[in-house]
N, C-alpha and C positions, 0 to 999 in steps of 0.2 A: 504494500500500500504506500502512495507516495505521500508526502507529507509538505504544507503550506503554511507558511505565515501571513495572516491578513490584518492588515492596521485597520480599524475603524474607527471613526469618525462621527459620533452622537450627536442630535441636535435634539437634546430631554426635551426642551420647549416645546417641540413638536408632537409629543407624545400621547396619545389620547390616554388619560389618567384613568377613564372608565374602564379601560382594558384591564389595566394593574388588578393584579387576584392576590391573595394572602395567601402563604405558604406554611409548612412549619417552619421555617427556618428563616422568614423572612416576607418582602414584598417583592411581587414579580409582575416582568412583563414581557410575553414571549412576542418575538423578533422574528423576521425573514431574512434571509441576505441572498440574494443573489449574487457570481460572482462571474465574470468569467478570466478562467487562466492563461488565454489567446491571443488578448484584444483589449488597449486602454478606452474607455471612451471619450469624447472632444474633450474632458476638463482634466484628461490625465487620470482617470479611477478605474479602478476594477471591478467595482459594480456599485450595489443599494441596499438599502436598509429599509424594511416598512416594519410595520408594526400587523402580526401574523392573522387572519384572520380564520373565521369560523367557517366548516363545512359548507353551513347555508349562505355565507358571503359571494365563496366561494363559488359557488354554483350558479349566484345571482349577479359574479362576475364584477362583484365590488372593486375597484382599486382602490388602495390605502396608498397617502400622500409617502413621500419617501424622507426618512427622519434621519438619512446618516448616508456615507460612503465608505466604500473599504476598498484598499489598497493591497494590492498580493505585495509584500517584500520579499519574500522567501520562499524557494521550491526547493525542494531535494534535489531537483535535476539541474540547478543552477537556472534555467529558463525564467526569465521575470516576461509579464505581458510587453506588449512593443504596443507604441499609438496606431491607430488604423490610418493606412494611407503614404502614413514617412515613414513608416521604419522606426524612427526613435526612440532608444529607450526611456523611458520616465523617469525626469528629475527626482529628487527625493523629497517630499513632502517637507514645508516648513510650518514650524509647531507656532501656533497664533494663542498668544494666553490671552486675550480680548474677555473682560470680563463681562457682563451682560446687566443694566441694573432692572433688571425684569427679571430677572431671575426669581423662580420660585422655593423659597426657602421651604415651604410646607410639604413637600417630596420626602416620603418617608425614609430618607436612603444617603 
């Protein structure tokens, strides 16, 4: 089995709160990520992030808004994705500590 490093990238604020379920061990909220290993898309990523939904969404063909990206760093085979179109490989992500004053402190977590 090969093995992958994916950086992602959250945006909580986006997060629909109703989804969050209470665990034993905690607050949760399940995630989807789409990735692909192939191919950057036009902003330099490797794929998206929604937030997962239900059978019946699903069937009714819902889309959930996309709340994060993720970046492959690391393959086993040394292959990182290339941008579609150049060839290039992707820059390395720079870290933005941008604080938010919207920020919700009431986030259980």
């Amino acid at each position: 089995m090969s093995k992958v490093g994916i950086s992602i990238k959250l945006d909580v604020s986006k997060l629909d709160k109703t989804r969050f379920f209470k665990g034993a061990k905690g607050v949760y909220c399940d995630l989807t990520a789409f990735v692909n290993l192939d191919e950057l898309d036009q902003y330099g990523q490797s794929g998206f992030i929604t937030q997962e939904l239900s059978k019946e969404e699903r069937e009714a063909k819902v889309q959930m808004p996309i709340v994060g990206n993720t970046t492959v760093f690391y393959t086993d085979s040394g292959q990182l994705p290339r941008r579609g179109g150049d060839g290039a490989q992707q820059p390395q992500p720079v870290q933005n500590n941008v604080q938010s004053d919207d920020f919700d402190d009431s986030i259980p977590f």
